[in-house]
N, C-alpha and C positions, 0 to 999 in steps of 0.2 A: 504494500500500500504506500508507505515511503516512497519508495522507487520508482513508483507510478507519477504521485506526486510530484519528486522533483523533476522524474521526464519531462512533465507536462509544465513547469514553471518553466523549466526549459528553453523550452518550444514558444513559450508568450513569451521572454527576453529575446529570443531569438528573432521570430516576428514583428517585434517591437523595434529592433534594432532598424535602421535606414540602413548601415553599413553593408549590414548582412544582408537584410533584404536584397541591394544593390546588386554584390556578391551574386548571390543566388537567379536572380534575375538574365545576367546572364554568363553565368559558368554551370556546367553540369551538375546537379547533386545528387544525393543518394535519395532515391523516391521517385524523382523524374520519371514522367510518362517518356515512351519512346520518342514520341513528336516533340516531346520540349528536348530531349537532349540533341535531336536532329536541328532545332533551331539554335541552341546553342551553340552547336558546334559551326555550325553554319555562319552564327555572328563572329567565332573567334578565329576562322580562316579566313574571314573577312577581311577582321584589322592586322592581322597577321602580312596578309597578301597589298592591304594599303600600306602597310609601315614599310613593305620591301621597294614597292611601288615610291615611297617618299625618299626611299634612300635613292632608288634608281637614279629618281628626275634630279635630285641635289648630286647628286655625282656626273649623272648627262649635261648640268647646268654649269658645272666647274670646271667638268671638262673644256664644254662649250667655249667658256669663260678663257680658258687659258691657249685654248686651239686659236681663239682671237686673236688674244695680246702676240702669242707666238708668229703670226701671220701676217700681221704689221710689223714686228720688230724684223721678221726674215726684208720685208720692202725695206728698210730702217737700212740695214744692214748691205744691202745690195744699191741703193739708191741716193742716200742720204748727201747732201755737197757738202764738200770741204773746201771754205772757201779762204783765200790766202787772206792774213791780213795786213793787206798792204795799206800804203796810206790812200789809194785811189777810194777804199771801203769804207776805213775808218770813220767813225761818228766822233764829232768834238768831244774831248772828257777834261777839257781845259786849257788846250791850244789853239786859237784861235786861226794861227798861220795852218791848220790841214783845211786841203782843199780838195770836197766833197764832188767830182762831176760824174753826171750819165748822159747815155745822149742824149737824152728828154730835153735836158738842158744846154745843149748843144743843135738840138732842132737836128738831131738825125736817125736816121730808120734805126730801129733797136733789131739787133740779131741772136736768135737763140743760143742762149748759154752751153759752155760743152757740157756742163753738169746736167741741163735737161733733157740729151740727144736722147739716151739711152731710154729715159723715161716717158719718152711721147713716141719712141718706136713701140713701148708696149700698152701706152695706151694717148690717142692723140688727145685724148681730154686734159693731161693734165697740163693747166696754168701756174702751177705755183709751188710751194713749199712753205711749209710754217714748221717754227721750232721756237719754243721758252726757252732758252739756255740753261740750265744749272737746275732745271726741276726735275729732281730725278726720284726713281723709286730706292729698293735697295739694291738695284741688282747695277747702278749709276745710267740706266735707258732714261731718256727724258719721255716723260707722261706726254707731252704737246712736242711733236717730233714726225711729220705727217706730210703726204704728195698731197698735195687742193687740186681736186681736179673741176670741172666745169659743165653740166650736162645741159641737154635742151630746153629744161625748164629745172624748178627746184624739189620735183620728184625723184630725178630718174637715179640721182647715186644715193637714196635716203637709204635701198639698203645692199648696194652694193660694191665691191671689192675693187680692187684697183683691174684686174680683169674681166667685171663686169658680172662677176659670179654672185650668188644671194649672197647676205654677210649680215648678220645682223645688227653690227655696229655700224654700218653702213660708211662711206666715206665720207674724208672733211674735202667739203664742196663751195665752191665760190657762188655765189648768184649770178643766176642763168642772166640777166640783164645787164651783166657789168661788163665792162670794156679791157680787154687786156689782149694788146696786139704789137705789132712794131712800129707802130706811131706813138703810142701811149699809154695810159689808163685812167679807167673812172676816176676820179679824185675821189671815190671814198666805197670799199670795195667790202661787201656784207661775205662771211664767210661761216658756214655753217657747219655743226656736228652735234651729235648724239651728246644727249648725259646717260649712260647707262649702267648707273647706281653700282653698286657693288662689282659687278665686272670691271669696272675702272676703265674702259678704253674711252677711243675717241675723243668727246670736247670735257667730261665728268671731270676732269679734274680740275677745270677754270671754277666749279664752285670753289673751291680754296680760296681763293679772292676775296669770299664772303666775309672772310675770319677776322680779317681786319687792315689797318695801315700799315703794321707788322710786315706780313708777308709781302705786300703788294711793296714796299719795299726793297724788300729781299729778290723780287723776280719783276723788278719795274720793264723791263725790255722784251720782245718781240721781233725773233726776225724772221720777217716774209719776203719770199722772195717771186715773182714773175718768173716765167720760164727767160724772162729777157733781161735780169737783173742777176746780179750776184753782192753778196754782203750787204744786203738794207737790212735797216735796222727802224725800229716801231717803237716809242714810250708812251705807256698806256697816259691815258687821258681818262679817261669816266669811268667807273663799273657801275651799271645799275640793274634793277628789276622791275621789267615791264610787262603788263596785259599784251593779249593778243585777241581777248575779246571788249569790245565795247562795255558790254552789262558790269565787268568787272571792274571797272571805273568812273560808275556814274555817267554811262554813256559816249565816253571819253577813250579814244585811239590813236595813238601817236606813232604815225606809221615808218619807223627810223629805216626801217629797209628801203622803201621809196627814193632816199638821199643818197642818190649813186652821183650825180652833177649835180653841182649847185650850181643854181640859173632863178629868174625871175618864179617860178614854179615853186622849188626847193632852194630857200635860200640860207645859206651859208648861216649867216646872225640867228634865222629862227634854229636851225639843226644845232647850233652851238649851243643857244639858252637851252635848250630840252636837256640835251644829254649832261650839261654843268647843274643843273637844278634834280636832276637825278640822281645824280652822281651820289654815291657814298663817300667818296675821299676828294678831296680838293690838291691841286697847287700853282704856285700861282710862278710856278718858273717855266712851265710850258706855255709857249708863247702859240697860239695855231692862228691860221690865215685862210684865207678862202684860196690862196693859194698852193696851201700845203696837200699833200697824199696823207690816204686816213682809210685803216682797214676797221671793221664790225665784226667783232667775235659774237656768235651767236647760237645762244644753248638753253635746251628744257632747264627749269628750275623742278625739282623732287617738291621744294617746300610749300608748292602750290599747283594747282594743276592747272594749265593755259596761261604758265608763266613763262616769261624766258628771261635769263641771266645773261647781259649783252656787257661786252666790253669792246672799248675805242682806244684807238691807239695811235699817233701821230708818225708820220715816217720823219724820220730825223737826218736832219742838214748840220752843216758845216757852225751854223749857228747856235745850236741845241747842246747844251752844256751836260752829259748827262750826269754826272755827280751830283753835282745841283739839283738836276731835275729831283735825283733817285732822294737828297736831302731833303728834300721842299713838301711831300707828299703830310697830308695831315688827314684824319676823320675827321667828319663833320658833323656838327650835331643832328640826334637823331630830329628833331623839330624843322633841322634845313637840309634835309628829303624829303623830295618831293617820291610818296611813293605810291601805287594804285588805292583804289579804296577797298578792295577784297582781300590785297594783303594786310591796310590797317586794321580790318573786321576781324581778321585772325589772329594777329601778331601783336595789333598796335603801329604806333608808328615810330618805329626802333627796326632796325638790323638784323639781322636773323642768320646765324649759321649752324646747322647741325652736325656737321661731318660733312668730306667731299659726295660718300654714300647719296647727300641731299641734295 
């Protein structure tokens, strides 16, 4: 009678329990009808066969990941200019007697570089090169290290390779509307890539910029090259965060891609106020001109969806001091950014960086 007893007290803590219940609910027990242990079992080859299935795609997705990075660094490796630094290149760092010429400035035909033969016999799209100097991972590859090439519109390299194969990282691509020939080039040339968060290729690592006056410091330069130039060199001017949809700014689109020529259309003073009033860092030692050349980095922002994290950056003359420059860089207060209204709805209106991942 005891033994009956405490069975059955049992059996009420037992049923009582949520834990057990849980338990029981779905692992086999002793009592089970047939058809529950058939569901049972049924649920736990289930999660069994998903958790194999999670490891798959996380290992298919690193792989992925690393099959990338490897496949731009092999073009890195094969394509990359080395270019002399004579004084023909050199950008002012405080001597005023180096003299900066190209033939732009000479008024004569420009002729493709021997650095770019190689790479427009494998693909004639590409115009250009970009590289940050000195931003490297741990392995010393620079993150921003990349052929620009040029498609028929600003689809057609969004996801593919420098031979035209899918690629998920897609290539970094100049805008289809911009001018780059042996006469000259747009005065202000938008040039595009991927953020693709955690894979780290492509443009994902200009979020860093985000972090502060710090770094932008540390990597104030940019050099871009035209397939008709060799040794130009780029110091950033603005980094900011902009809408791409109207609603996300009170109705309000500021279409910086558009500003390939400044002309009566697109003028010079209003492109200047925008991208200075955007800006997160200021200085007041870059001098720019409507005369000057001026390329447009442009990349997804993680931190918001229909954003893009755009950086300017000034081609630099004989004139352009860059110590100076690199010294002159200041943060601005968060009240004198001007920033959309969907990122103050979220954030505020302050600065944001979470990791390059964002």
């Amino acid at each position: 009678m005891a033994m009956s007893k405490e069975t059955s007290d049992f059996s009420e803590r037992e049923t009582s329990n949520p834990v057990v219940s849980f338990i029981k609910y779905f692992i086999p027990w002793k009592g089970d009808k047939s058809s529950e242990v058939v569901r049972k079992a049924v649920f736990m080859a289930s999660v069994v066969l998903f958790v194999m299935s999670v490891g798959q795609l996380r290992d298919y997705l690193g792989t992925s990941g690393e099959g990338e990075r490897s496949y731009i660094q092999g073009v890195v490796e094969q394509y990359e200019p080395q270019f002399d630094d004579s004084v023909e290149y050199e950008v002012n760092t405080g001597n005023k007697d180096i003299d900066i010429s190209t033939p732009e400035d000479t008024h004569k035909k420009r002729e493709v570089q021997k650095w770019a033969k190689e790479l427009l016999d494998r693909n004639k799209d590409v115009v250009g090169w970009i590289k940050i100097p000195g931003f490297t991972d741990y392995y010393d590859d620079e993150f921003i290290n990349f052929p620009v090439l040029q498609g028929k519109d600003n689809d057609e390299y969004l996801y593919k390779d420098l031979d035209r194969n899918y690629y998920e990282s897609g290539s970094i691509f100049a805008d289809a509307w911009s001018t780059m020939n042996e006469d000259g080039q747009t005065d202000n040339i938008t040039i595009f890539g991927h953020h693709m968060g955690w894979v780290g290729t492509s443009f994902t690592h200009l979020s860093e910029y985000e972090q502060g006056v710090d770094f932008l410091k540390e990597h104030p330069i940019i050099e871009f090259n035209t397939v008709y130039e060799s040794g130009c060199k780029y110091a950033i001017v603005s980094c900011f965060m902009i809408n791409t949809n109207a609603s996300d700014d009170n109705g309000s689109l500021w279409e910086y891609i558009g500003y390939r020529d400044f002309n009566e259309d697109y003028k010079f003073d209003d492109w200047y106020n925008e991208i200075t009033r955007r800006s997160w860092y200021a200085n007041d030692s870059i001098r720019c001109t409507e005369d000057d050349k001026y390329i447009t980095l442009s990349t997804c922002s993680k931190l918001l969806d229909d954003m893009r994290w755009v950086i300017v950056a000034k081609k630099l003359t004989s004139d352009d001091d860059v110590k100076l420059i690199t010294e002159s860089y200041k943060a601005k207060a968060d009240d004198d950014i001007y920033l959309p209204q969907a990122w103050v709805d979220t954030y505020g209106n302050t600065t944001v960086y979470n990791g390059w991942e964002y």
